[in-house]
TORKOL-4160 file (C-alpha; in steps of 0.2 Angstrom, whole numbers, padded with zeros to 4 digits, m for minus):
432
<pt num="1" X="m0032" Y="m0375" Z="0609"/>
<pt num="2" X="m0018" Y="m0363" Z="0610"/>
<pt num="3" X="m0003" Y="m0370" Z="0620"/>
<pt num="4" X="0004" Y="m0363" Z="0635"/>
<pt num="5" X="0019" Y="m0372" Z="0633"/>
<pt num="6" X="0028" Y="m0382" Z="0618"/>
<pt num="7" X="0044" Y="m0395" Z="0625"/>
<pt num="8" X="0052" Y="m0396" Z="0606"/>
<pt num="9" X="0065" Y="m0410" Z="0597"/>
<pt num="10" X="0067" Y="m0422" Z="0611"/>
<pt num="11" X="0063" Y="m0441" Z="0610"/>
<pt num="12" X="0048" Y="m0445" Z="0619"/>
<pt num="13" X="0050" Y="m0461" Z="0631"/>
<pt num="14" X="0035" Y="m0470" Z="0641"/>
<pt num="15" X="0028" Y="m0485" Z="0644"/>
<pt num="16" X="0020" Y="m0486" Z="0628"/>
<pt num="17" X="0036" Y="m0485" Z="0618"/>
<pt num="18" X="0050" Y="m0472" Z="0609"/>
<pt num="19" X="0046" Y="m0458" Z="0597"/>
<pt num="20" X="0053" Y="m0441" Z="0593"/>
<pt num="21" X="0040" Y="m0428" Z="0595"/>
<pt num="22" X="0033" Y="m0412" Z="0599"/>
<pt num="23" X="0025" Y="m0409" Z="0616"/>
<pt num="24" X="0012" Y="m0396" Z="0619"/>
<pt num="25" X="0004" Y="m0390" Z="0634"/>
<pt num="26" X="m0012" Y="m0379" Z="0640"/>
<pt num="27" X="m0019" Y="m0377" Z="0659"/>
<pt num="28" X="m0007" Y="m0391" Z="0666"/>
<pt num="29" X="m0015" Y="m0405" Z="0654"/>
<pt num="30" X="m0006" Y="m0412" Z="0637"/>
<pt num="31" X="m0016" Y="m0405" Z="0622"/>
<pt num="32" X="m0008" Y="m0412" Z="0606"/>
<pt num="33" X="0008" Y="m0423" Z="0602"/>
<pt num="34" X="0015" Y="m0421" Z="0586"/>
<pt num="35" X="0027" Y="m0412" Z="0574"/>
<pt num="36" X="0030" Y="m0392" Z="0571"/>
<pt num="37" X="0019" Y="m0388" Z="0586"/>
<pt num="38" X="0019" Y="m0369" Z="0592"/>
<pt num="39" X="0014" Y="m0362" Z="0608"/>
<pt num="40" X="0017" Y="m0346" Z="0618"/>
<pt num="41" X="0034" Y="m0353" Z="0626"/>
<pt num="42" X="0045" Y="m0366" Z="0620"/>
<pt num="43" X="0057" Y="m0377" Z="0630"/>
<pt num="44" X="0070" Y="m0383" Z="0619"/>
<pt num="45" X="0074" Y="m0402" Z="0619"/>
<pt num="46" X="0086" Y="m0408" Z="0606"/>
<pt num="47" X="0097" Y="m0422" Z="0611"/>
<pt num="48" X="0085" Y="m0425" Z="0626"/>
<pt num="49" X="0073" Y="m0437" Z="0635"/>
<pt num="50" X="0056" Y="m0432" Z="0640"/>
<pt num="51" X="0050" Y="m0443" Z="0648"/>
<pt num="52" X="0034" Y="m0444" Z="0662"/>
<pt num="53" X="0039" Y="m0436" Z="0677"/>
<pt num="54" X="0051" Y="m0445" Z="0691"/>
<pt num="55" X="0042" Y="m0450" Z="0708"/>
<pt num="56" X="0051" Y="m0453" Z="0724"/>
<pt num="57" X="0045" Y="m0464" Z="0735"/>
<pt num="58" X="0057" Y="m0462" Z="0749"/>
<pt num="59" X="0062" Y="m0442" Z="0755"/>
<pt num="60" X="0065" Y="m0434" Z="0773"/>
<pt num="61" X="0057" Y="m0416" Z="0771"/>
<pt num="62" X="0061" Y="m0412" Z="0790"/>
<pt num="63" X="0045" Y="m0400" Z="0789"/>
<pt num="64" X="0039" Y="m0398" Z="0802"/>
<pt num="65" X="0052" Y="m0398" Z="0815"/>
<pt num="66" X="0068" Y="m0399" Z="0807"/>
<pt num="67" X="0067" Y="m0383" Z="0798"/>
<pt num="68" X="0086" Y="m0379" Z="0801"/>
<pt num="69" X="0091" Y="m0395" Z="0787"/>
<pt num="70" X="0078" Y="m0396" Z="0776"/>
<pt num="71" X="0059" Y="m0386" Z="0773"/>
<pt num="72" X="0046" Y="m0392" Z="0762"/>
<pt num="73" X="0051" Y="m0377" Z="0748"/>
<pt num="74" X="0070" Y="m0382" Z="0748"/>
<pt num="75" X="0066" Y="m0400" Z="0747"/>
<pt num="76" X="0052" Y="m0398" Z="0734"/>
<pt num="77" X="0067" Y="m0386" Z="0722"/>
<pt num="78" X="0080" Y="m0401" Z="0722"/>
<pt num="79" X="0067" Y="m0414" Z="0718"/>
<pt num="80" X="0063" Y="m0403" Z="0704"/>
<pt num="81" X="0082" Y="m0400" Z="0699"/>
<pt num="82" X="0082" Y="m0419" Z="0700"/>
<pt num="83" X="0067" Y="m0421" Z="0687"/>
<pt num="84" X="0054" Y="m0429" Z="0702"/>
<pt num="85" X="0038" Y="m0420" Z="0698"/>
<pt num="86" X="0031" Y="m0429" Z="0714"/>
<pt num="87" X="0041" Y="m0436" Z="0732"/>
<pt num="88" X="0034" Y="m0445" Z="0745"/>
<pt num="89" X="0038" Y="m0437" Z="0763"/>
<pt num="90" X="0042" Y="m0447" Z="0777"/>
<pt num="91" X="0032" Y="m0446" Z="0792"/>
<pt num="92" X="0048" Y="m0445" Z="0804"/>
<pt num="93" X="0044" Y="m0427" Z="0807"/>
<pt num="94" X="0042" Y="m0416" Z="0823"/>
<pt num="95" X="0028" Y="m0418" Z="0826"/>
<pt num="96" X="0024" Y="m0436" Z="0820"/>
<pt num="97" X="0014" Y="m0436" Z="0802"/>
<pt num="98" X="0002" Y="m0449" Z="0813"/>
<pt num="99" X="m0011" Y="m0437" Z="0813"/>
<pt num="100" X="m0025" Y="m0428" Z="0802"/>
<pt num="101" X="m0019" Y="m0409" Z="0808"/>
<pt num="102" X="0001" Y="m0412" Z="0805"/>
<pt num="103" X="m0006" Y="m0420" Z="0786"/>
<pt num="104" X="m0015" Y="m0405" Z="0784"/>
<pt num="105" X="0000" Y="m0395" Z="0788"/>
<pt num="106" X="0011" Y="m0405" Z="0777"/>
<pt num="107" X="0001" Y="m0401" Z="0763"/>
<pt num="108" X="m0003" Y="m0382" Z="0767"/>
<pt num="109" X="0016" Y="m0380" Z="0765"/>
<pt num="110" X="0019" Y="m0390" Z="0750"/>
<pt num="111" X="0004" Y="m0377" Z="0742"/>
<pt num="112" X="0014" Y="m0369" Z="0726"/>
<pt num="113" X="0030" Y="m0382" Z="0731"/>
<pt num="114" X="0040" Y="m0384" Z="0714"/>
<pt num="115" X="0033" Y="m0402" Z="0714"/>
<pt num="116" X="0019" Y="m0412" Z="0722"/>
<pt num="117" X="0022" Y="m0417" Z="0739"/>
<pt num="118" X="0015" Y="m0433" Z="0746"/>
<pt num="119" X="0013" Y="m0435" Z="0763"/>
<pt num="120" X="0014" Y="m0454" Z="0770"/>
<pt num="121" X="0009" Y="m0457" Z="0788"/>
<pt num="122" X="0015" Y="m0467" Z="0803"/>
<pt num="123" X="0009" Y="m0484" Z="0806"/>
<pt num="124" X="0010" Y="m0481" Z="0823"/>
<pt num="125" X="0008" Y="m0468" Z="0833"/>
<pt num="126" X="0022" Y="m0459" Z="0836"/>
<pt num="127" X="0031" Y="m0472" Z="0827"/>
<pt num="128" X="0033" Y="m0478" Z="0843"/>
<pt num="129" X="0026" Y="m0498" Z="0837"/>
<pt num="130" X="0012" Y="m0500" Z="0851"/>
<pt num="131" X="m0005" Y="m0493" Z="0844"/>
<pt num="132" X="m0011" Y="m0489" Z="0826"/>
<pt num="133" X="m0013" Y="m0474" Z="0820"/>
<pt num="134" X="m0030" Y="m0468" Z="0814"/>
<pt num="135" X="m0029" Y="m0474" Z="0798"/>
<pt num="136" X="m0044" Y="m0474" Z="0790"/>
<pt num="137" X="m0045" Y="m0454" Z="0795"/>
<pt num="138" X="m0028" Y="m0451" Z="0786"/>
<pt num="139" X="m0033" Y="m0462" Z="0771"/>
<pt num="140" X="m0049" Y="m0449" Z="0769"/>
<pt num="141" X="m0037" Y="m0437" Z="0767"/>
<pt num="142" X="m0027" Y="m0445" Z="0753"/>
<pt num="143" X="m0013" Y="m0455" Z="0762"/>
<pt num="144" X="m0010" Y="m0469" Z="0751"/>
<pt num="145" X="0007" Y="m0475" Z="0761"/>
<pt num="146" X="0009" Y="m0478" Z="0778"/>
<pt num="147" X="0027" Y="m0483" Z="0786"/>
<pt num="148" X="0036" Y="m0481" Z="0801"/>
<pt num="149" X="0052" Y="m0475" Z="0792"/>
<pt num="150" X="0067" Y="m0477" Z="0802"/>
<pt num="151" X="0060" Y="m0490" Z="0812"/>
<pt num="152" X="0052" Y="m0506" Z="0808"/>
<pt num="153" X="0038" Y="m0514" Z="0816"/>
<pt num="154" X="0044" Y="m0526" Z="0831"/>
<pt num="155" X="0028" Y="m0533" Z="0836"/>
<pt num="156" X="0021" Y="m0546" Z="0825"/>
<pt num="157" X="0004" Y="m0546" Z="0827"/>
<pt num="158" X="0003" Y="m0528" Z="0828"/>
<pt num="159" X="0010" Y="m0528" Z="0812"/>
<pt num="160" X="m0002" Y="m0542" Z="0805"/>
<pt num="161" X="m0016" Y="m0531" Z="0812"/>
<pt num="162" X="m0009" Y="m0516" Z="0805"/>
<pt num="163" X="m0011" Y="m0526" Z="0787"/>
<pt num="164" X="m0029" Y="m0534" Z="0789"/>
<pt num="165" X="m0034" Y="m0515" Z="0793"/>
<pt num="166" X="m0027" Y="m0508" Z="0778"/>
<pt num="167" X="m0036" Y="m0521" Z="0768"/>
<pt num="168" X="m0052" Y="m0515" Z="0774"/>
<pt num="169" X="m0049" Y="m0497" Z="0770"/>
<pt num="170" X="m0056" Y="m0495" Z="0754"/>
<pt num="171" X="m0073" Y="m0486" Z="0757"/>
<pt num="172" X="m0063" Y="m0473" Z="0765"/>
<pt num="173" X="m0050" Y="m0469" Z="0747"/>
<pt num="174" X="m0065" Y="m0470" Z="0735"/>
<pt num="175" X="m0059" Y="m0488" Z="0731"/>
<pt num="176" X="m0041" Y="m0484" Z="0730"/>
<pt num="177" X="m0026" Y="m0496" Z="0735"/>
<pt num="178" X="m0018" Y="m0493" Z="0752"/>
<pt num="179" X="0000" Y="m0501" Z="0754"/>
<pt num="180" X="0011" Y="m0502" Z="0770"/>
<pt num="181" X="0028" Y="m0498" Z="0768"/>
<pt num="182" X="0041" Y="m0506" Z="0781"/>
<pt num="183" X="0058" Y="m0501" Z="0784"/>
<pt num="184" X="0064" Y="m0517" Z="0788"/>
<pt num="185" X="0076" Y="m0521" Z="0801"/>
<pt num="186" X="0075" Y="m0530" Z="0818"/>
<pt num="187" X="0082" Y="m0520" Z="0834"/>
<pt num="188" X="0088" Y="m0534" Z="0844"/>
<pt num="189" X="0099" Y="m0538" Z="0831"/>
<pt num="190" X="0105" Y="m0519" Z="0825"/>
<pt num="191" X="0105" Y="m0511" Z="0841"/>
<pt num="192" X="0121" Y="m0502" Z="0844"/>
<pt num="193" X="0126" Y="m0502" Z="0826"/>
<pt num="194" X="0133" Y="m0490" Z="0815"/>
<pt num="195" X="0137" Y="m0499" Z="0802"/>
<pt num="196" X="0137" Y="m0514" Z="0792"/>
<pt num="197" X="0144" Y="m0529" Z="0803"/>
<pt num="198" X="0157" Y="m0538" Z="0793"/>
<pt num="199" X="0176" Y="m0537" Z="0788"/>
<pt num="200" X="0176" Y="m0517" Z="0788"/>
<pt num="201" X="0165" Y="m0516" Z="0804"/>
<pt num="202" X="0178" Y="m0528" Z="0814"/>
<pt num="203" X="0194" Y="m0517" Z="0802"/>
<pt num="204" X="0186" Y="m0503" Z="0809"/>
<pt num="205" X="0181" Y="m0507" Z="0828"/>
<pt num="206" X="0163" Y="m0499" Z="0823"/>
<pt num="207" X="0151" Y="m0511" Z="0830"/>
<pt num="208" X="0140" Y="m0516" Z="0814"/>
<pt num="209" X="0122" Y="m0520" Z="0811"/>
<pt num="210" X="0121" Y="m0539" Z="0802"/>
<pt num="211" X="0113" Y="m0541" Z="0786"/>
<pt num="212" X="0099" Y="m0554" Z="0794"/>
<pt num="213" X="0093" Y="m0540" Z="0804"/>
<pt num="214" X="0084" Y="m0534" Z="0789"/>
<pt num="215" X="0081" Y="m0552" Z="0782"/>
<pt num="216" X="0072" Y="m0558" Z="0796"/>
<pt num="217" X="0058" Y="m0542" Z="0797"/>
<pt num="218" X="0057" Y="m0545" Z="0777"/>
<pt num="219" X="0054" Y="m0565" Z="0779"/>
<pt num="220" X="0043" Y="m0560" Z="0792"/>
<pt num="221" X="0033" Y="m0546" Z="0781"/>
<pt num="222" X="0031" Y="m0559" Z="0767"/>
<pt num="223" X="0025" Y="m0571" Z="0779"/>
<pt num="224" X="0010" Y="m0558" Z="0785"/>
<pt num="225" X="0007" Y="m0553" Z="0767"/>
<pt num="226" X="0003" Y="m0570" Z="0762"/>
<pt num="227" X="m0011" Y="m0573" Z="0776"/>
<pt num="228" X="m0019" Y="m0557" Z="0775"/>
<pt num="229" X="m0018" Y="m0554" Z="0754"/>
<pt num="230" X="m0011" Y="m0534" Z="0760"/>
<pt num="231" X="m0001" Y="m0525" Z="0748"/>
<pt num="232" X="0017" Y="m0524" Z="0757"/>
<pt num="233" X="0031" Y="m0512" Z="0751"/>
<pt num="234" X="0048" Y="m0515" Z="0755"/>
<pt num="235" X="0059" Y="m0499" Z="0756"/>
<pt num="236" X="0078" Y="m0497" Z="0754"/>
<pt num="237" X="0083" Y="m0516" Z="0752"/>
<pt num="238" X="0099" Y="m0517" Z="0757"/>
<pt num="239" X="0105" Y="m0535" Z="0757"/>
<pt num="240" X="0107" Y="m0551" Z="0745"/>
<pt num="241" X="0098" Y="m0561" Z="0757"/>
<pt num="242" X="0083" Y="m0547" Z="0756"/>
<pt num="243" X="0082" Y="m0545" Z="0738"/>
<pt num="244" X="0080" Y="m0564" Z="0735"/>
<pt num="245" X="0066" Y="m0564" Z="0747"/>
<pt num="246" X="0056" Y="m0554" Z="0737"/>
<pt num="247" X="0060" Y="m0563" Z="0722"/>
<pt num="248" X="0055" Y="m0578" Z="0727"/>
<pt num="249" X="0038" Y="m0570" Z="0735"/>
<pt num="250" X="0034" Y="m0560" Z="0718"/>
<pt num="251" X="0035" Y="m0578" Z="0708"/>
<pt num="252" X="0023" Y="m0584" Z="0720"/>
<pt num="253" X="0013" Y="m0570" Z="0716"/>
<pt num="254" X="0012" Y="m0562" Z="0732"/>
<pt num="255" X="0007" Y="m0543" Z="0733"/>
<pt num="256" X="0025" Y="m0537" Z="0736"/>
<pt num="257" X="0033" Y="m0521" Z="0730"/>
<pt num="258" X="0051" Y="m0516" Z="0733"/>
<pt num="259" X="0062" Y="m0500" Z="0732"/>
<pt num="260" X="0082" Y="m0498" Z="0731"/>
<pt num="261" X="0092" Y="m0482" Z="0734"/>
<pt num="262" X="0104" Y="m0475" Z="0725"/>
<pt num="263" X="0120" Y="m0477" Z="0737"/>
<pt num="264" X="0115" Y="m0495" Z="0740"/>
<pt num="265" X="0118" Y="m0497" Z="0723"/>
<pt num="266" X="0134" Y="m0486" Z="0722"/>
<pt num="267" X="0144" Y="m0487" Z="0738"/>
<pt num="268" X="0150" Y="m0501" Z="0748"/>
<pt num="269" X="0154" Y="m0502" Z="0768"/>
<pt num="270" X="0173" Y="m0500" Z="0764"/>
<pt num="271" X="0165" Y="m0481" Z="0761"/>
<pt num="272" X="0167" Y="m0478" Z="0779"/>
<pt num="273" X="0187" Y="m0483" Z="0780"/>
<pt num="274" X="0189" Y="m0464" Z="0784"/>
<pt num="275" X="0177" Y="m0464" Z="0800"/>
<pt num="276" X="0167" Y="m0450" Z="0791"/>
<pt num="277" X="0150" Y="m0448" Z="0795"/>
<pt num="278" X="0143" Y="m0444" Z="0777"/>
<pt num="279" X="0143" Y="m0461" Z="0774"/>
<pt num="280" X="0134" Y="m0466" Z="0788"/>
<pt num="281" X="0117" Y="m0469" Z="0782"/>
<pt num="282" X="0101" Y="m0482" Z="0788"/>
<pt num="283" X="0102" Y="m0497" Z="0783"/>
<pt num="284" X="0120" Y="m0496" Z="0782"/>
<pt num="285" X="0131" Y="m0497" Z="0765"/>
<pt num="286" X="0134" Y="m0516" Z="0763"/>
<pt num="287" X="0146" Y="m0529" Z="0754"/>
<pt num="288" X="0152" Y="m0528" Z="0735"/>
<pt num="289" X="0143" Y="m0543" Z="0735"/>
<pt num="290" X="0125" Y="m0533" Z="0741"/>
<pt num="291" X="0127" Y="m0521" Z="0730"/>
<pt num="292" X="0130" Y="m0534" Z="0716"/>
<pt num="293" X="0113" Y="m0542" Z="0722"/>
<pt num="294" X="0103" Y="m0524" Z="0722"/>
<pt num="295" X="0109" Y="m0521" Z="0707"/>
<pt num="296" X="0103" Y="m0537" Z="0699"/>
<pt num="297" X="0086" Y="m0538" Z="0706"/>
<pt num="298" X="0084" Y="m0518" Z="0698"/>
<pt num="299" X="0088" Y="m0527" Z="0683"/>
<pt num="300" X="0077" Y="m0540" Z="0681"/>
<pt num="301" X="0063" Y="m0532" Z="0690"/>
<pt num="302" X="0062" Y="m0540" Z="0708"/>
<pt num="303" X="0064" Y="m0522" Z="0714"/>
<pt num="304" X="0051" Y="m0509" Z="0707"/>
<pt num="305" X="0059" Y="m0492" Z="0711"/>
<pt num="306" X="0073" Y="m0481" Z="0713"/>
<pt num="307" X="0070" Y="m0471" Z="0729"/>
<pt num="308" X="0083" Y="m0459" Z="0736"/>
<pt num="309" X="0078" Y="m0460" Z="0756"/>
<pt num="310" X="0084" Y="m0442" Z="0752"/>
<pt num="311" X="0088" Y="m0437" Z="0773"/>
<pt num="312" X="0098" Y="m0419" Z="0773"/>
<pt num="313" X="0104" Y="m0414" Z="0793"/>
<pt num="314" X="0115" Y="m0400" Z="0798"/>
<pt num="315" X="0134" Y="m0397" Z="0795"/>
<pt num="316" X="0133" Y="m0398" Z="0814"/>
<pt num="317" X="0124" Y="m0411" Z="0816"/>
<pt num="318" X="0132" Y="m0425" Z="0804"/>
<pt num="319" X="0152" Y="m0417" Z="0809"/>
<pt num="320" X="0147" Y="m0426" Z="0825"/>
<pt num="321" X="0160" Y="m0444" Z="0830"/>
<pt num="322" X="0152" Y="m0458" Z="0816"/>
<pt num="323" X="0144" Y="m0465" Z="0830"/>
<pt num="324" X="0134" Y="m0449" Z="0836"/>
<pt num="325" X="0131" Y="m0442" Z="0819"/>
<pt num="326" X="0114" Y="m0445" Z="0812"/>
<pt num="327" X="0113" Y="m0457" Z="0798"/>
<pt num="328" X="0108" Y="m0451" Z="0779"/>
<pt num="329" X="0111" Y="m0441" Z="0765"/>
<pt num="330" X="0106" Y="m0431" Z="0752"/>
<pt num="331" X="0100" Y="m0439" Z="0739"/>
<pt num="332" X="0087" Y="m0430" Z="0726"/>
<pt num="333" X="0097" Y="m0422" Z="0714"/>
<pt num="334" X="0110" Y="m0435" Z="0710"/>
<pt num="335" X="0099" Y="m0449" Z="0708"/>
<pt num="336" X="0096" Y="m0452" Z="0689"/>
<pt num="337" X="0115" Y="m0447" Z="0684"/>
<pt num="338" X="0118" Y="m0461" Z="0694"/>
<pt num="339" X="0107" Y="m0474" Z="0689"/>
<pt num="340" X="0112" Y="m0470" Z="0673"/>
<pt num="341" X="0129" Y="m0470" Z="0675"/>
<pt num="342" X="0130" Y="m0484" Z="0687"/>
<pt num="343" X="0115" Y="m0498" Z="0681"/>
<pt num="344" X="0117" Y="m0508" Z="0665"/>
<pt num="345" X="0099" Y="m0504" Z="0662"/>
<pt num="346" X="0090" Y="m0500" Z="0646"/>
<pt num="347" X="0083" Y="m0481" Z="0647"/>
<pt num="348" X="0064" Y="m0486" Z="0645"/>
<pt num="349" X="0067" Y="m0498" Z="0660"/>
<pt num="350" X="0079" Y="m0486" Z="0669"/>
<pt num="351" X="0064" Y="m0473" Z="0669"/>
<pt num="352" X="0051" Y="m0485" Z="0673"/>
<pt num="353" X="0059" Y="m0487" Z="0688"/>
<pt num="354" X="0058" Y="m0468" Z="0691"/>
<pt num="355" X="0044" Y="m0464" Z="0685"/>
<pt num="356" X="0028" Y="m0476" Z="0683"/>
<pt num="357" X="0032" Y="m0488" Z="0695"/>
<pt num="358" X="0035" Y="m0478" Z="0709"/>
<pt num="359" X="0021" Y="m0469" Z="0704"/>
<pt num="360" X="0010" Y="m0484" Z="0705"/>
<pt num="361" X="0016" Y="m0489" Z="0721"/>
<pt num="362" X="0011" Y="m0474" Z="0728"/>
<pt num="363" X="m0006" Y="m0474" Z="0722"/>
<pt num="364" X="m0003" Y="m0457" Z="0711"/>
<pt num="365" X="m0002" Y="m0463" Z="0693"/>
<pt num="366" X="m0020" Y="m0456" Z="0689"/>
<pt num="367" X="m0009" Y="m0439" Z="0687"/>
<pt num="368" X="0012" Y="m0443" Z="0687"/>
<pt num="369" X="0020" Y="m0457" Z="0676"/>
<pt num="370" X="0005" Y="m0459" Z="0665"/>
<pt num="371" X="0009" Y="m0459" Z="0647"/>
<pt num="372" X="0014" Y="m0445" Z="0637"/>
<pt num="373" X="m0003" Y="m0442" Z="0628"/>
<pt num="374" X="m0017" Y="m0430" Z="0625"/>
<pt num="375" X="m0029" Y="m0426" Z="0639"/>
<pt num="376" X="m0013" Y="m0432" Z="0652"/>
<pt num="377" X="m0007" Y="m0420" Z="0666"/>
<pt num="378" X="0010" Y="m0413" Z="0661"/>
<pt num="379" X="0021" Y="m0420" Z="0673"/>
<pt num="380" X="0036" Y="m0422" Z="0664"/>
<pt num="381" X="0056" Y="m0422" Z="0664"/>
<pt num="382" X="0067" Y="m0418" Z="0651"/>
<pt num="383" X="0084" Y="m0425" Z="0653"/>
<pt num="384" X="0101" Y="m0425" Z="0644"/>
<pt num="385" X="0107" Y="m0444" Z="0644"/>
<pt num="386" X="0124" Y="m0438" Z="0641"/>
<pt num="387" X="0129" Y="m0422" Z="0649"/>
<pt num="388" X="0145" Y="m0425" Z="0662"/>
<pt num="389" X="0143" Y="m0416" Z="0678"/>
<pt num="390" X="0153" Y="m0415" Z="0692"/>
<pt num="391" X="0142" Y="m0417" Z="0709"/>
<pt num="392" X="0144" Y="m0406" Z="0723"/>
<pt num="393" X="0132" Y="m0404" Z="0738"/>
<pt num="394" X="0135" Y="m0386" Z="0742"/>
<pt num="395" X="0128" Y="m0384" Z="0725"/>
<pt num="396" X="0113" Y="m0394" Z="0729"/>
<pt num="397" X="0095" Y="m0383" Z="0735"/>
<pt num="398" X="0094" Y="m0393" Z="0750"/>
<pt num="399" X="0100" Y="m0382" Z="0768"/>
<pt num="400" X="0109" Y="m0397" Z="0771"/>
<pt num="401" X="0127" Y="m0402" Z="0763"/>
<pt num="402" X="0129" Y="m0419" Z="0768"/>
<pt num="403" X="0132" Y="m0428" Z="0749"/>
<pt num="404" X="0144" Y="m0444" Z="0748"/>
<pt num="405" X="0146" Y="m0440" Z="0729"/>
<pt num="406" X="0157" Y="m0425" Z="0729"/>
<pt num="407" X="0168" Y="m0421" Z="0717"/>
<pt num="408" X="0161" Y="m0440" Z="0709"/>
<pt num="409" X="0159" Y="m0436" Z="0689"/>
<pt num="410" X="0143" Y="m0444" Z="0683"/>
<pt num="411" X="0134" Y="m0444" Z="0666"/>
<pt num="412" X="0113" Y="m0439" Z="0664"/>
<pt num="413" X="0106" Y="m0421" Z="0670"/>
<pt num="414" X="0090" Y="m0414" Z="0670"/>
<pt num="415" X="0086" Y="m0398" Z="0659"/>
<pt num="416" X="0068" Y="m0396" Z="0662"/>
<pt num="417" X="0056" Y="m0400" Z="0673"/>
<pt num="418" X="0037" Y="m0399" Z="0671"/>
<pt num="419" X="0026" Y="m0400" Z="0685"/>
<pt num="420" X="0005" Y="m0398" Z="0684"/>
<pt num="421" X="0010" Y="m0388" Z="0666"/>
<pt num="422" X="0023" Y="m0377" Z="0673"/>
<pt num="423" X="0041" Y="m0376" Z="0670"/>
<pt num="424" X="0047" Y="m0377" Z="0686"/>
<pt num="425" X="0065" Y="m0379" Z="0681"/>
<pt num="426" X="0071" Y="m0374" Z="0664"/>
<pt num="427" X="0090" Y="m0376" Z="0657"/>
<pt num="428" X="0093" Y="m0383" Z="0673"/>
<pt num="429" X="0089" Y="m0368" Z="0685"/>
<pt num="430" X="0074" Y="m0370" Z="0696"/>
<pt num="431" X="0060" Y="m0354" Z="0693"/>
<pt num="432" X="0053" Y="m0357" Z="0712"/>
């Protein structure tokens, strides 16, 4: 078959291992891997990885609702800059994703996105933790995550419920794997909060949110994931305390999956010295001694996935007093320069964590992650490990600005990205 599209010189790197190699491509599928391939456009990739595409679990898209910080499109570009040739979008949208006509909506406007958009939906509705959502309707739709985001689950048995019913979902996904997703984090304990509470909290005169405010709701999780046998996913662990939990219930071979962001592996509580709100972000930055921890379980594997809890607001909005301004920040198209700058991690494990593992955990790897191989979709990312960049946020696609890393100088850019067998981004400027 004559190739559409030939990714030429780089050093292949999956989950089955490392090989220099020629990639070519027809109608959005891999058609041959080997030397000296031709095709009628070529993306050069000397000195690069290719790799299967990257897969975030964890992004605010603010569509619909939020349209002055962040649309699908703008999102969907600097995933794409930032090699993710699938995000999952969070349901904390206006109006809630916790029903079949905003899903519909959600994946109307990701139609000719420069990546696939996922939607999760609300375990709740409304988020508002006091009914389920209609989840076997959303599950018929393709919703493989459901979570709350933003806010965990209070109610115990609401949330024990909300697992035994996503056990019994398969005749509604064609047999697929639903997982609950939990932002974990008890109100009584972090109400009023705006950052983490310790020495810099008490420095400050910021009242903080403890540490077992998220310990307790992820004992608690485990807890429900051993009686009911549910898959539980634990997003943006934040704390030491946290990240042992789920060591210890992956050894006992409990159904548990975990994610970890980027800035709660790269910035610390003394971040927020300066009372400015860019650092203010949900859970809050935490200890040298919690980013120590997060950083050790992505090492050895207690935590699955990078995510980047990617959450863009207004200028307006995040210039407000640190403890008016929303919490988050932008996080899309810094994330592999800084894992690769930051994590003392082979690359093959590096991009397992950005790539088939999230991908897994989402219940998309039937089409992102997958090896690179003949009769695979081509979602791939072609990355320079050691290109030095300087980060900006007014650089970034987002509408929004508010990036922690400016001026920060970090190693590891994209240069391509291939999504369903289109070059969405090539030499680093998005085609979309």
């Amino acid at each position: 078959m004559n190739a559409d599209l030939v990714i030429r010189g780089g050093r292949v790197v999956d989950a089955t291992g490392e090989r220099r190699t020629d990639v070519a491509i027809a109608d959005g599928v891999i058609v041959d891997v080997g030397d000296d391939l031709a095709g009628d456009r070529v993306l050069e990739a000397d000195g690069c990885v290719v790799s299967p595409g990257f897969v975030d679990l964890h992004a605010h898209l603010r569509q619909p609702g939020k349209e002055d910080a962040e649309t699908i499109a703008t999102g969907a570009r600097g995933a794409a800059l930032g090699g993710f040739t699938a995000v999952v979008a969070m349901p904390n949208t206006d109006p809630c994703m916790d029903t079949a006509a905003v899903i519909r909506e959600v994946l109307d406007l990701a139609d000719g996105a420069a990546c696939e958009v996922v939607p999760s939906a609300a375990i709740t509705v409304g988020r508002a933790g006091e009914h389920l959502s209609p989840m076997a309707e959303l599950a018929q739709l393709g919703v493989r995550m459901f979570t709350d985001d933003g806010t965990g689950v209070q109610d115990d048995r609401l949330m024990k419920r909300a697992l035994e019913y996503s056990s019994g979902l398969a005749p509604f996904t064609d047999g697929a794997s639903v997982t609950l997703a939990q932002h974990c984090e008890v109100d009584s304990l972090s109400e009023g909060g705006f950052m983490h509470e310790g020495a810099w909290s008490s420095k400050l005169g910021i009242p903080g949110q403890p540490a077992e405010a998220e310990d307790l709701m992820v004992m608690r999780d485990i807890a429900l994931a051993r009686a009911t046998g549910a898959r539980v996913h634990f997003q943006h662990l934040s704390t030491a305390g946290s990240v042992e939990l789920v060591r210890r219930a992956k050894a006992s071979g409990l159904p548990v999956t975990a994610e970890a962001t980027t800035h709660h592996f790269t910035l610390t509580d003394a971040a927020c010295a300066g009372y400015d709100p860019v650092f203010k972000v949900h859970p809050p930055l935490r200890t040298d001694t919690d980013v120590a921890a997060v950083k050790a379980g992505l090492i050895d594997g207690t935590i699955d996935a990078i995510a980047t809890d990617h959450a863009p607001h207004t200028r307006h909005d995040k210039e407000k007093p640190f403890d008016q301004a929303p919490p988050g920040m932008l996080g899309l198209e810094s994330a592999l320069a800084l894992a690769l700058t930051e994590l003392d991690l082979p690359l093959p494990q590096l991009i397992a964590r950005m790539s088939w593992q999230p991908a897994r955990i989402a219940g998309i790897d039937d089409r992102h992650g997958g090896p690179v191989a003949v009769g695979r979709p081509a979602n791939l990312t072609v990355f320079d490990p050691a290109q030095v960049w300087t980060i900006s946020g007014e650089a970034m696609a987002s509408k929004s600005d508010n990036c922690p890393y400016e001026g920060r100088e970090v190693r590891g850019r994209v240069r391509h990205t291939v999504t369903a067998g289109e070059a969405v981004v090539i030499d680093g400027e998005v085609q979309r």
